[in-house]
PDB file of N, CA, C and O in Angstrom:
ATOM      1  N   UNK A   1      -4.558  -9.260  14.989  1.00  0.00           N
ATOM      2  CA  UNK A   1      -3.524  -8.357  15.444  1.00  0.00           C
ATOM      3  C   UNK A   1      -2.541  -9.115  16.333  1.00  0.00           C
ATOM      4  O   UNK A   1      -3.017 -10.182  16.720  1.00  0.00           O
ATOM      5  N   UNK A   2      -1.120  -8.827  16.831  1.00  0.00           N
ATOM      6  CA  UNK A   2      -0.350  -9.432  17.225  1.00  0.00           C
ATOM      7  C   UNK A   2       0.079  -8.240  17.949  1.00  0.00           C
ATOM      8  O   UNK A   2      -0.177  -7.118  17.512  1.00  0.00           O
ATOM      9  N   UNK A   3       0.652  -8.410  18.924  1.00  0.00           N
ATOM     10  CA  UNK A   3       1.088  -7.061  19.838  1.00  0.00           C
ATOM     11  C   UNK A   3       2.605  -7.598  19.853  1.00  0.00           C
ATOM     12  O   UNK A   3       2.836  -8.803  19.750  1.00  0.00           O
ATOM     13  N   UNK A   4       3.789  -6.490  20.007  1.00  0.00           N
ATOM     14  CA  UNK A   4       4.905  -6.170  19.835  1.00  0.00           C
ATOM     15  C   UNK A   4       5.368  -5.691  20.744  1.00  0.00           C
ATOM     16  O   UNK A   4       4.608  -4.904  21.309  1.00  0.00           O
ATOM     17  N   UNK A   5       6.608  -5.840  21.310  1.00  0.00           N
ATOM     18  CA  UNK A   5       6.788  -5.168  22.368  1.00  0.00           C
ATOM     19  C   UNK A   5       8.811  -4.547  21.535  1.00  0.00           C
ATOM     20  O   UNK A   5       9.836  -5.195  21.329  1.00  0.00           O
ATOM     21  N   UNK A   6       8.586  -3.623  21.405  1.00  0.00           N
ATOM     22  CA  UNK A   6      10.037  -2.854  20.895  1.00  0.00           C
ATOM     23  C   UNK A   6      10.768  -1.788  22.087  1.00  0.00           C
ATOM     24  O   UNK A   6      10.182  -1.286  23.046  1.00  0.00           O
ATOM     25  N   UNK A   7      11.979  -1.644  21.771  1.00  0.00           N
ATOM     26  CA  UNK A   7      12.559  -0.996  22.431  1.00  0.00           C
ATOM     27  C   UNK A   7      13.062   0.383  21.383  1.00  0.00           C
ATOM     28  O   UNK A   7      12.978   0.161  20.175  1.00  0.00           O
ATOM     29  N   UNK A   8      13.520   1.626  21.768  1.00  0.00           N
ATOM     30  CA  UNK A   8      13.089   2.917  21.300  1.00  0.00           C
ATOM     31  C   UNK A   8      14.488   3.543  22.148  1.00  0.00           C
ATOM     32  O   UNK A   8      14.900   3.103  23.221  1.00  0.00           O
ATOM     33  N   UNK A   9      15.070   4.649  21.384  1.00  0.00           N
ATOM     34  CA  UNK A   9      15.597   5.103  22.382  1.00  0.00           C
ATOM     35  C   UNK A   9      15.156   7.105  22.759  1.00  0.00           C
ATOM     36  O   UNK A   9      14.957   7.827  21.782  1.00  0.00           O
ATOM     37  N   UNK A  10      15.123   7.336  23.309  1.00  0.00           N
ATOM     38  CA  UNK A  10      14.017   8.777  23.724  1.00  0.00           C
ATOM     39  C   UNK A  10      14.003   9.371  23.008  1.00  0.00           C
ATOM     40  O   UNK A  10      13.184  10.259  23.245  1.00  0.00           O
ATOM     41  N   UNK A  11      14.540   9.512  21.952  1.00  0.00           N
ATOM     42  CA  UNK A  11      14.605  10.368  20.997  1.00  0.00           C
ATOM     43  C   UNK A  11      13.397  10.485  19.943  1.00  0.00           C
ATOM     44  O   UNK A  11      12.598  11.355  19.597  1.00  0.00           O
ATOM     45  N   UNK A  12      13.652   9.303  19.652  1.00  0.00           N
ATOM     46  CA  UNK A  12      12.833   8.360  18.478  1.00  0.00           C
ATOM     47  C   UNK A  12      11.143   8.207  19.245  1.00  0.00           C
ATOM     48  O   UNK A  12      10.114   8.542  18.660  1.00  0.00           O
ATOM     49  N   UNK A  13      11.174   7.863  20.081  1.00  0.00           N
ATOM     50  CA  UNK A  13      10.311   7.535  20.630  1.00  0.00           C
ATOM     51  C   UNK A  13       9.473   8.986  21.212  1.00  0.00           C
ATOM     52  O   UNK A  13       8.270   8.726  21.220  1.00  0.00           O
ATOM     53  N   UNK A  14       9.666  10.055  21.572  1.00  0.00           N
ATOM     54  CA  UNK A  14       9.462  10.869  21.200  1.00  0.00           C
ATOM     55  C   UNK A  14       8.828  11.640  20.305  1.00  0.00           C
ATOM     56  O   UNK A  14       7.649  11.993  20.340  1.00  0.00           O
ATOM     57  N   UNK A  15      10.051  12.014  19.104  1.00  0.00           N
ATOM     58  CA  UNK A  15       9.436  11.991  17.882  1.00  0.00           C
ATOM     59  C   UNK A  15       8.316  11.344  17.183  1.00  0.00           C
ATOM     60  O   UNK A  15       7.594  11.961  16.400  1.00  0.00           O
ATOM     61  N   UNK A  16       8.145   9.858  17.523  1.00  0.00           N
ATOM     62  CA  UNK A  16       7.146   8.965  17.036  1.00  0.00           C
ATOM     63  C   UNK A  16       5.766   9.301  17.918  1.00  0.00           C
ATOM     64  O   UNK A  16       4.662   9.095  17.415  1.00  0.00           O
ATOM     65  N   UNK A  17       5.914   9.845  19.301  1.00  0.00           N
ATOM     66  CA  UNK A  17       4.919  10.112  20.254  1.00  0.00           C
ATOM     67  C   UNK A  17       4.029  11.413  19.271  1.00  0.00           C
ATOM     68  O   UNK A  17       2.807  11.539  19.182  1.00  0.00           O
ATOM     69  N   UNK A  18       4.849  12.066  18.771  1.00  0.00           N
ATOM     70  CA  UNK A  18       4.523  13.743  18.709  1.00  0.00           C
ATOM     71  C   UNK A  18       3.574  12.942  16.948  1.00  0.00           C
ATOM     72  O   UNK A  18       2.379  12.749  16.723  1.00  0.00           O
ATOM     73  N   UNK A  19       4.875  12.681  16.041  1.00  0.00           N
ATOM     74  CA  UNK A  19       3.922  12.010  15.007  1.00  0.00           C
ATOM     75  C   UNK A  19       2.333  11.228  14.777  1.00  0.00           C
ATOM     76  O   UNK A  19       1.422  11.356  13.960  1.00  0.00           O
ATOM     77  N   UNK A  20       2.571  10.415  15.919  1.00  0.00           N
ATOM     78  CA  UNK A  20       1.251   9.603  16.341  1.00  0.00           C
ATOM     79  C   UNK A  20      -0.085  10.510  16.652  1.00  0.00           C
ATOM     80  O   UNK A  20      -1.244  10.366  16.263  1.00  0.00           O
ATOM     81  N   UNK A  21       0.668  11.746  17.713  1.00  0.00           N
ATOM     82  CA  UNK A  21      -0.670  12.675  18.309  1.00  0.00           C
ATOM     83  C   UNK A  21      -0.631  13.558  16.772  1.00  0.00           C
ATOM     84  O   UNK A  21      -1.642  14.257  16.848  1.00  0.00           O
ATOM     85  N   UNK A  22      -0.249  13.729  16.011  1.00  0.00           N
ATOM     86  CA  UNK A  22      -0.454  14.998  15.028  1.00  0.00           C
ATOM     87  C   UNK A  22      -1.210  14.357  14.075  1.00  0.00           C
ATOM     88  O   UNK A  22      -2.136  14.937  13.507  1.00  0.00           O
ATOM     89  N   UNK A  23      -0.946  13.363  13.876  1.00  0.00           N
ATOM     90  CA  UNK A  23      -2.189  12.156  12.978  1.00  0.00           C
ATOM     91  C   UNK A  23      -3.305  11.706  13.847  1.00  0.00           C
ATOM     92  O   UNK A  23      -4.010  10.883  13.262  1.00  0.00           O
ATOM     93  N   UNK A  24      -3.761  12.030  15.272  1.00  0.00           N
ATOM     94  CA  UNK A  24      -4.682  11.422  15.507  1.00  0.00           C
ATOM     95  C   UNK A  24      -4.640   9.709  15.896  1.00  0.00           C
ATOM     96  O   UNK A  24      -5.647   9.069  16.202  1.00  0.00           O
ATOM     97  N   UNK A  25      -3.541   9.259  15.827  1.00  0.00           N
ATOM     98  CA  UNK A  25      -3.310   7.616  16.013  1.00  0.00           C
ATOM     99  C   UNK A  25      -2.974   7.380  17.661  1.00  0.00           C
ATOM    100  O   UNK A  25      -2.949   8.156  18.616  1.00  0.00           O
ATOM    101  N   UNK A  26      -2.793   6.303  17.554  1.00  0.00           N
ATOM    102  CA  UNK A  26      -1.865   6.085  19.343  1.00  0.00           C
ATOM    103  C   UNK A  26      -0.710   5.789  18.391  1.00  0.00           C
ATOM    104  O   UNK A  26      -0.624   5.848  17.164  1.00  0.00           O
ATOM    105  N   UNK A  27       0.307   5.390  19.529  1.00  0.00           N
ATOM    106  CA  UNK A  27       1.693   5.229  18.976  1.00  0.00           C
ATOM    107  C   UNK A  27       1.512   3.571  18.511  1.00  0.00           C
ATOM    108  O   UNK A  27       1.923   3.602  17.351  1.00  0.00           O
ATOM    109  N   UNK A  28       1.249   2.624  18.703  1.00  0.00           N
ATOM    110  CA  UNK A  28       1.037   1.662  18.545  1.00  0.00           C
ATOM    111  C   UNK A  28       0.887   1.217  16.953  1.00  0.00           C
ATOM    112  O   UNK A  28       1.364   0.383  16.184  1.00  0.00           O
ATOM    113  N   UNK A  29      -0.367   2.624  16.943  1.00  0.00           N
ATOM    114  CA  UNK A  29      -1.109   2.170  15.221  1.00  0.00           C
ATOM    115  C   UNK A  29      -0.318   2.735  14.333  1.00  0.00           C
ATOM    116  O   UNK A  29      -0.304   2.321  13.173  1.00  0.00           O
ATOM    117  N   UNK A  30       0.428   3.725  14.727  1.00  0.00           N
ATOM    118  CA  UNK A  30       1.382   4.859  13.567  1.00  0.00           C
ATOM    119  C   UNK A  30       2.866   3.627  13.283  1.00  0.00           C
ATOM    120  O   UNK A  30       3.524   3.305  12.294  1.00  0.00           O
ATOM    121  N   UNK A  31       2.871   3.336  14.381  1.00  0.00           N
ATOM    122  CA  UNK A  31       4.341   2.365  14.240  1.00  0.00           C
ATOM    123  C   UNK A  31       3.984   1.100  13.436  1.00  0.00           C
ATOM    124  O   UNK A  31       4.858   0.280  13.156  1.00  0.00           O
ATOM    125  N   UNK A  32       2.801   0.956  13.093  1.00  0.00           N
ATOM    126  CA  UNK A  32       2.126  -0.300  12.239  1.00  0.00           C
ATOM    127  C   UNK A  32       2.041   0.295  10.993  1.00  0.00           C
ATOM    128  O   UNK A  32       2.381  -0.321   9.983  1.00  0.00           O
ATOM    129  N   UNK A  33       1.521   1.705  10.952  1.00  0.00           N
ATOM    130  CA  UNK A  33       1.367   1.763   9.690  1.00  0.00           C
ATOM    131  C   UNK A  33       2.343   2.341   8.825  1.00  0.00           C
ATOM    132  O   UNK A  33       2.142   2.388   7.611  1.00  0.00           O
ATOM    133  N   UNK A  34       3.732   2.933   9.527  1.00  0.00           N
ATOM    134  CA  UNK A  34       5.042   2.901   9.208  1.00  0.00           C
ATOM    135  C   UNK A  34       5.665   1.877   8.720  1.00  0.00           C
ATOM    136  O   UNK A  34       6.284   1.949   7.658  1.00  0.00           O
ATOM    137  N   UNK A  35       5.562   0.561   9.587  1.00  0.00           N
ATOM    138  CA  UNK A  35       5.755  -0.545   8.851  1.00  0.00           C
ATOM    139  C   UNK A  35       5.183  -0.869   7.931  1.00  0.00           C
ATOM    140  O   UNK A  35       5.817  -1.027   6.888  1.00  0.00           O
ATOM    141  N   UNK A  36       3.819  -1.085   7.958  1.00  0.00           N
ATOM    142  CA  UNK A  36       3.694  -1.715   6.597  1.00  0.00           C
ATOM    143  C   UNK A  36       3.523  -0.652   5.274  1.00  0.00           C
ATOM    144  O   UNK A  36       3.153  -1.100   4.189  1.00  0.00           O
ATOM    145  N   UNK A  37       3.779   0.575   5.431  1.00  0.00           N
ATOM    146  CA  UNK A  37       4.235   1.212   3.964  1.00  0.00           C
ATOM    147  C   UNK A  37       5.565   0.946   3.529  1.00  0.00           C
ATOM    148  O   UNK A  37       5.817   0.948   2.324  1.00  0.00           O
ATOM    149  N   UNK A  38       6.895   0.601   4.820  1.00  0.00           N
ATOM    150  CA  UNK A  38       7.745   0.664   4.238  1.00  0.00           C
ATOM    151  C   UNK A  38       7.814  -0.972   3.358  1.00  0.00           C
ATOM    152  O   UNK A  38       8.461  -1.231   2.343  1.00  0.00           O
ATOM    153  N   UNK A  39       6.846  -1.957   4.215  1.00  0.00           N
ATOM    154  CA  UNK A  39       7.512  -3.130   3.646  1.00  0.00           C
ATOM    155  C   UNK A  39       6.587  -3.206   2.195  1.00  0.00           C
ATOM    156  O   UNK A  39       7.072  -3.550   1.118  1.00  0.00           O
ATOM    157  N   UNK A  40       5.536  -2.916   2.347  1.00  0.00           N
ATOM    158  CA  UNK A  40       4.776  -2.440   0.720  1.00  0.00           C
ATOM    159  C   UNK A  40       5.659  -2.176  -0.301  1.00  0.00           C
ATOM    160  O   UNK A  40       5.911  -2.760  -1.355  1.00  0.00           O
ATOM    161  N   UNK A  41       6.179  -0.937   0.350  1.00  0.00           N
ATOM    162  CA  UNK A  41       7.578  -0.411  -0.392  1.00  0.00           C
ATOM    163  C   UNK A  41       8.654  -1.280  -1.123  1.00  0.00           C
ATOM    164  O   UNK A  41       9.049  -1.294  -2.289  1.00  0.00           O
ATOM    165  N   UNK A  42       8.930  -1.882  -0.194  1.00  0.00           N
ATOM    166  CA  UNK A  42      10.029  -3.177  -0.264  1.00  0.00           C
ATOM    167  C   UNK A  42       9.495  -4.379  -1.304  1.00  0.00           C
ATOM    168  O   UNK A  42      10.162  -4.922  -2.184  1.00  0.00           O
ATOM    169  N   UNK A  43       8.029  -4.646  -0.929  1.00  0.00           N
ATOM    170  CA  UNK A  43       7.916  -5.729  -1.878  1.00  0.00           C
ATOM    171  C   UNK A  43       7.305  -5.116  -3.259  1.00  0.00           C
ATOM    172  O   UNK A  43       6.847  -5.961  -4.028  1.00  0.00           O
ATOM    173  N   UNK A  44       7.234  -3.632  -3.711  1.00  0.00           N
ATOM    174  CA  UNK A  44       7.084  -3.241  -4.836  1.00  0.00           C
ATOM    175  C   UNK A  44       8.658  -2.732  -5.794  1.00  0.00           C
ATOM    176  O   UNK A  44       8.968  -2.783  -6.984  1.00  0.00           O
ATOM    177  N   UNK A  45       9.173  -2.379  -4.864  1.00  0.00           N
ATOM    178  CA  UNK A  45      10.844  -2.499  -5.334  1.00  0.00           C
ATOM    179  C   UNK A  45      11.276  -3.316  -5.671  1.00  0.00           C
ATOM    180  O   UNK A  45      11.875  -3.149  -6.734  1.00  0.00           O
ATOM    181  N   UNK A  46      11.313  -4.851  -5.033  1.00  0.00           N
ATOM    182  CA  UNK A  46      11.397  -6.354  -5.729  1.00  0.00           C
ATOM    183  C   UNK A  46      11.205  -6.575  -6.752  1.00  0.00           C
ATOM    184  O   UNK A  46      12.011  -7.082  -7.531  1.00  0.00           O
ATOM    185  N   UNK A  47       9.531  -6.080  -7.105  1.00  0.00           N
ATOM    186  CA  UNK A  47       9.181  -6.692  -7.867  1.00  0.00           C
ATOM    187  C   UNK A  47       9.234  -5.758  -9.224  1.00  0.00           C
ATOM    188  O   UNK A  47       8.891  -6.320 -10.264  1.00  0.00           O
ATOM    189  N   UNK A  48       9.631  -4.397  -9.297  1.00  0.00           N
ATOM    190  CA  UNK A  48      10.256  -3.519 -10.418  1.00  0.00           C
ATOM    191  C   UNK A  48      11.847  -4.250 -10.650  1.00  0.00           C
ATOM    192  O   UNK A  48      12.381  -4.121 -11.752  1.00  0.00           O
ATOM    193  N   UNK A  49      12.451  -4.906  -9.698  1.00  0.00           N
ATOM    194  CA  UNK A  49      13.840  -5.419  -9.827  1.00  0.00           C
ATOM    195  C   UNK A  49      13.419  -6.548 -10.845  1.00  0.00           C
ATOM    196  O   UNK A  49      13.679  -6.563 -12.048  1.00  0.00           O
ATOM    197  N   UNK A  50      12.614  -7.631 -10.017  1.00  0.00           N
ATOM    198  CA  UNK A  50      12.705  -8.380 -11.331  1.00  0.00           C
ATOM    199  C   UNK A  50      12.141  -8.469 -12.234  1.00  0.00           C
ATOM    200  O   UNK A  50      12.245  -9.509 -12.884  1.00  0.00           O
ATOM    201  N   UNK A  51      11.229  -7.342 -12.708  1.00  0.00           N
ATOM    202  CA  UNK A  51      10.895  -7.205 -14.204  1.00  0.00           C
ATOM    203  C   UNK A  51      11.927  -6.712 -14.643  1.00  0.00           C
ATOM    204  O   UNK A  51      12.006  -7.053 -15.824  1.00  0.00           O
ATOM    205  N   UNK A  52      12.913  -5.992 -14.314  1.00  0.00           N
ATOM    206  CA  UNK A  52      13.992  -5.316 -14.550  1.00  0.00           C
ATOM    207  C   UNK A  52      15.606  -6.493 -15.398  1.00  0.00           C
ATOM    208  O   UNK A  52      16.365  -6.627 -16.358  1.00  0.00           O
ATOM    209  N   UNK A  53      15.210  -6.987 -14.146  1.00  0.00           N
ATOM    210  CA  UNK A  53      16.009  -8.630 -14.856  1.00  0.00           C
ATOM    211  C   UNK A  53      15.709  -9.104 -15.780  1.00  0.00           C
ATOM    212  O   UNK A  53      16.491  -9.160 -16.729  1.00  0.00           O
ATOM    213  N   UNK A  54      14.370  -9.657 -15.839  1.00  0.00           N
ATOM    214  CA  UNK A  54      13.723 -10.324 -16.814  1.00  0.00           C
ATOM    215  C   UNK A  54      13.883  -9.855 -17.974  1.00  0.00           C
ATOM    216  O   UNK A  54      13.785 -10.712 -18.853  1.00  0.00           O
ATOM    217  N   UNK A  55      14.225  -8.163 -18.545  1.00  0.00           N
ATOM    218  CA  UNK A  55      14.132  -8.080 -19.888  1.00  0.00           C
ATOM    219  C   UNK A  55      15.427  -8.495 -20.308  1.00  0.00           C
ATOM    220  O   UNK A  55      16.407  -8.792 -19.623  1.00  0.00           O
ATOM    221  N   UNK A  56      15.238  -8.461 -21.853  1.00  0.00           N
ATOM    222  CA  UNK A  56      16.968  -9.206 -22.588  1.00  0.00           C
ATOM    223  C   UNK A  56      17.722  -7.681 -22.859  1.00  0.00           C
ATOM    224  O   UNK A  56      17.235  -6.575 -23.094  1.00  0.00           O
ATOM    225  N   UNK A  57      18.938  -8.085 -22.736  1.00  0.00           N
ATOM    226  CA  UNK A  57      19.788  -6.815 -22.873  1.00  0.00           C
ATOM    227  C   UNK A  57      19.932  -6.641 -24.099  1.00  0.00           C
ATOM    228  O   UNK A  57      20.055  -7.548 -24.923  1.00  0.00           O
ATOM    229  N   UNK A  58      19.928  -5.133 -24.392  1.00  0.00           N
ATOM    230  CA  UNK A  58      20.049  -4.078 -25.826  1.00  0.00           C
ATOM    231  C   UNK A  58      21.078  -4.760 -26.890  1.00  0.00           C
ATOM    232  O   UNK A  58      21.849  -3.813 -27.036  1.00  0.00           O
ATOM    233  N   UNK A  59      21.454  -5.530 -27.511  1.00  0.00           N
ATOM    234  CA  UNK A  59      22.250  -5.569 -28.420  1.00  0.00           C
ATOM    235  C   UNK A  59      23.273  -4.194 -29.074  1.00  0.00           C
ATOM    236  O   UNK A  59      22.882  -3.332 -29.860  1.00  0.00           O
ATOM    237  N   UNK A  60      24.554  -4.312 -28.518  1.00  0.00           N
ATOM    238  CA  UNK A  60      25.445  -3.102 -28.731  1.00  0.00           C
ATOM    239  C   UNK A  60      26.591  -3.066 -30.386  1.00  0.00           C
ATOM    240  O   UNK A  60      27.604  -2.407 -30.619  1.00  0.00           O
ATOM    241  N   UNK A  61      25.910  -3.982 -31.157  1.00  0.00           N
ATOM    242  CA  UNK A  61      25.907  -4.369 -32.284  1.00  0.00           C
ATOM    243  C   UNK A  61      25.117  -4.344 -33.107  1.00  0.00           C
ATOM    244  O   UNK A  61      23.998  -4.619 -32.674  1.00  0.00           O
ATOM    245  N   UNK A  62      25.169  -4.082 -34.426  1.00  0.00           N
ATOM    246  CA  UNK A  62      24.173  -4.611 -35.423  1.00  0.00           C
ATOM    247  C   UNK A  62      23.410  -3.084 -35.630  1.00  0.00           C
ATOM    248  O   UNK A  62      23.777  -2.057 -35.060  1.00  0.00           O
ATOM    249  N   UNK A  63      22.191  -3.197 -36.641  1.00  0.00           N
ATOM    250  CA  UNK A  63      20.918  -1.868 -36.748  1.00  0.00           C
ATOM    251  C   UNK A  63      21.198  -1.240 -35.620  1.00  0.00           C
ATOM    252  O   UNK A  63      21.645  -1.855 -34.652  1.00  0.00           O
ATOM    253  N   UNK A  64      20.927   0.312 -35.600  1.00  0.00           N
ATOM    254  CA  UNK A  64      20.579   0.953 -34.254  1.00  0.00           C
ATOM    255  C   UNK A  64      18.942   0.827 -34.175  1.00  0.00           C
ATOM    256  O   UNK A  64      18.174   0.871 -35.136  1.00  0.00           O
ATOM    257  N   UNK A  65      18.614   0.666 -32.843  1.00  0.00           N
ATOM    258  CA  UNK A  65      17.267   0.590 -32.304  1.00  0.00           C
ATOM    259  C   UNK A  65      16.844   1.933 -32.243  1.00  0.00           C
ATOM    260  O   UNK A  65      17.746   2.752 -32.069  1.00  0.00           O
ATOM    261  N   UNK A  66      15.424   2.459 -32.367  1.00  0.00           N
ATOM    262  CA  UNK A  66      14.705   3.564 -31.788  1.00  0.00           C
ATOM    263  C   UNK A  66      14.835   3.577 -30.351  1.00  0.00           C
ATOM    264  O   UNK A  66      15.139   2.618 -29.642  1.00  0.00           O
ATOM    265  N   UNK A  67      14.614   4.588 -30.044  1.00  0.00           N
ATOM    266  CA  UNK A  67      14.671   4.885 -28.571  1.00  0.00           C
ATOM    267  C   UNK A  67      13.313   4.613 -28.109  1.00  0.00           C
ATOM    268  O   UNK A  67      12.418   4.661 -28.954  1.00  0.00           O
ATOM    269  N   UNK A  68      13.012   4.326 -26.861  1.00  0.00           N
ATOM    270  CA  UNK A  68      11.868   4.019 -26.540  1.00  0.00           C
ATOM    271  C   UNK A  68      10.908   5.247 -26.265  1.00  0.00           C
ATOM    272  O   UNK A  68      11.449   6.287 -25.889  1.00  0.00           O
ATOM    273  N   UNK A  69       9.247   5.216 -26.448  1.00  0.00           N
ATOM    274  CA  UNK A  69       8.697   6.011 -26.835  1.00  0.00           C
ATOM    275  C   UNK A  69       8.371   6.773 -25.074  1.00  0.00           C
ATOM    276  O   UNK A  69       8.184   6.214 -23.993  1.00  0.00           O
ATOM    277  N   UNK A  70       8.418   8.124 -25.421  1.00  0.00           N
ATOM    278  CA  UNK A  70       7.757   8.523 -23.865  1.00  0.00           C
ATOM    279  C   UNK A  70       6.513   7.964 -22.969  1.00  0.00           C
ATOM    280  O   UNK A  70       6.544   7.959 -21.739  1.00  0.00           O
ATOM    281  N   UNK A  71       5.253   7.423 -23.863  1.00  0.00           N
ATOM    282  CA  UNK A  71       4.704   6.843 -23.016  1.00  0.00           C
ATOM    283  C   UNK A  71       4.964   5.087 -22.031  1.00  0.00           C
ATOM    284  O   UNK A  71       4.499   4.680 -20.966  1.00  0.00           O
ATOM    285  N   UNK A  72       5.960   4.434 -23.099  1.00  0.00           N
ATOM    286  CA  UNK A  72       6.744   3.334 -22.956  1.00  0.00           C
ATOM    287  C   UNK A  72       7.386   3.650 -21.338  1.00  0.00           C
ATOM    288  O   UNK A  72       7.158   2.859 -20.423  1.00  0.00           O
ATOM    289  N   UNK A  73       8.117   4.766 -21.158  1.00  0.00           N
ATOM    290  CA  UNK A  73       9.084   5.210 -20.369  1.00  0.00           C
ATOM    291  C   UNK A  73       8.143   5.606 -19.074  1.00  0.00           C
ATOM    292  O   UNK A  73       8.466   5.435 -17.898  1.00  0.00           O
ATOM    293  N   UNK A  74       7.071   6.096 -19.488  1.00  0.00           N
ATOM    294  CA  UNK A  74       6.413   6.709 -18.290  1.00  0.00           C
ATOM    295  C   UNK A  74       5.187   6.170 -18.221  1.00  0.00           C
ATOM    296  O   UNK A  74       4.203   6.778 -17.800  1.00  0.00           O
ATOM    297  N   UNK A  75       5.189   5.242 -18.548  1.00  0.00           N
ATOM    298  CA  UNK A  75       3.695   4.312 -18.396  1.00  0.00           C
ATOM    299  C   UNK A  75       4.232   3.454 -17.169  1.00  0.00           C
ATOM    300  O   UNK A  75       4.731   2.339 -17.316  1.00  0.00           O
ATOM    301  N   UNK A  76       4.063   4.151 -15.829  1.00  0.00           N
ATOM    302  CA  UNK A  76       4.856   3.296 -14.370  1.00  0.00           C
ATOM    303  C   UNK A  76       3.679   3.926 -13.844  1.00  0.00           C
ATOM    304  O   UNK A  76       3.231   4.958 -14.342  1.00  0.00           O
ATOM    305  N   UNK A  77       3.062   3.242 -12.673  1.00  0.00           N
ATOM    306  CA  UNK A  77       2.101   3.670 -11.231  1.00  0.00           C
ATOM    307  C   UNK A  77       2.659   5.035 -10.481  1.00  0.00           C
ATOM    308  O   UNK A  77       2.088   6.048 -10.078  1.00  0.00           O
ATOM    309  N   UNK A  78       4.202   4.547 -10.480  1.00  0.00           N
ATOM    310  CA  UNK A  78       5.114   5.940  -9.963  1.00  0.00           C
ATOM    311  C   UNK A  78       4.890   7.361 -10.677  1.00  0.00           C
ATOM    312  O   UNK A  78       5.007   8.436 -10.088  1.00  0.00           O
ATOM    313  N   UNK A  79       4.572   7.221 -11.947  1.00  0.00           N
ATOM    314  CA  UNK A  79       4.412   8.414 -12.422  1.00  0.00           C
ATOM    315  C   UNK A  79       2.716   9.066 -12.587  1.00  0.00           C
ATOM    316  O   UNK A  79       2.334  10.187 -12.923  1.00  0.00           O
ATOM    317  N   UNK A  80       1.972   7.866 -12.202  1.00  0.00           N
ATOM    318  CA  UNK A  80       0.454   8.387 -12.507  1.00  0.00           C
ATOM    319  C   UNK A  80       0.073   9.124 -11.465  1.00  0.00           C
ATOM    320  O   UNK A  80       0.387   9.019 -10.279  1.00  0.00           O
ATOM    321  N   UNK A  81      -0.962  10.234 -12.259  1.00  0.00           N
ATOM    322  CA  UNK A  81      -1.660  11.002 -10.206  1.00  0.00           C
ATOM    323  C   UNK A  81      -2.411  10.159  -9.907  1.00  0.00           C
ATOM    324  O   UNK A  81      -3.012   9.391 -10.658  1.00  0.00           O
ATOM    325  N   UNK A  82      -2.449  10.238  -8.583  1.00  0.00           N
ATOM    326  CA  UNK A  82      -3.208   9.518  -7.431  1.00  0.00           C
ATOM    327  C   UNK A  82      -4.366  10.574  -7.355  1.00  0.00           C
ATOM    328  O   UNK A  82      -5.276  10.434  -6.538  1.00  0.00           O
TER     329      UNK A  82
END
């Protein structure tokens, strides 16, 4: 663990007080685990970007293609239940 020392302005800090006690956390652990969902977040967004890159673009010429199949489309983590 690494301890942090941030600055807040009453508002926020506040709000984050009331969040922390309604989960049962101190403020310390809620502000950790805020962070690291959002940066989770961040490095799963990346990495949908560059599979996103990686594919080759549609050819707007030539045969028409099928459309891609619904499970194709919705076969993502985002769409499965948890």
């Amino acid at each position: 663990m690494k301890n942090v020392t941030i600055t807040l302005d009453e508002d926020t800090a506040a709000r984050a007080r009331v969040e922390a006690a309604e989960r049962k956390m101190s403020l310390s652990r809620y502000v950790g685990e805020v962070l690291r969902k959002e940066l989770r977040h961040a490095d799963e967004y990346e990495a949908a970007y560059r599979a996103w890159r990686a594919e080759k673009p549609w050819p707007l010429k030539g045969p028409p293609r099928p459309y891609p199949k619904r499970e194709e489309l919705y076969d993502r983590p985002v769409f499965r239940r948890r």
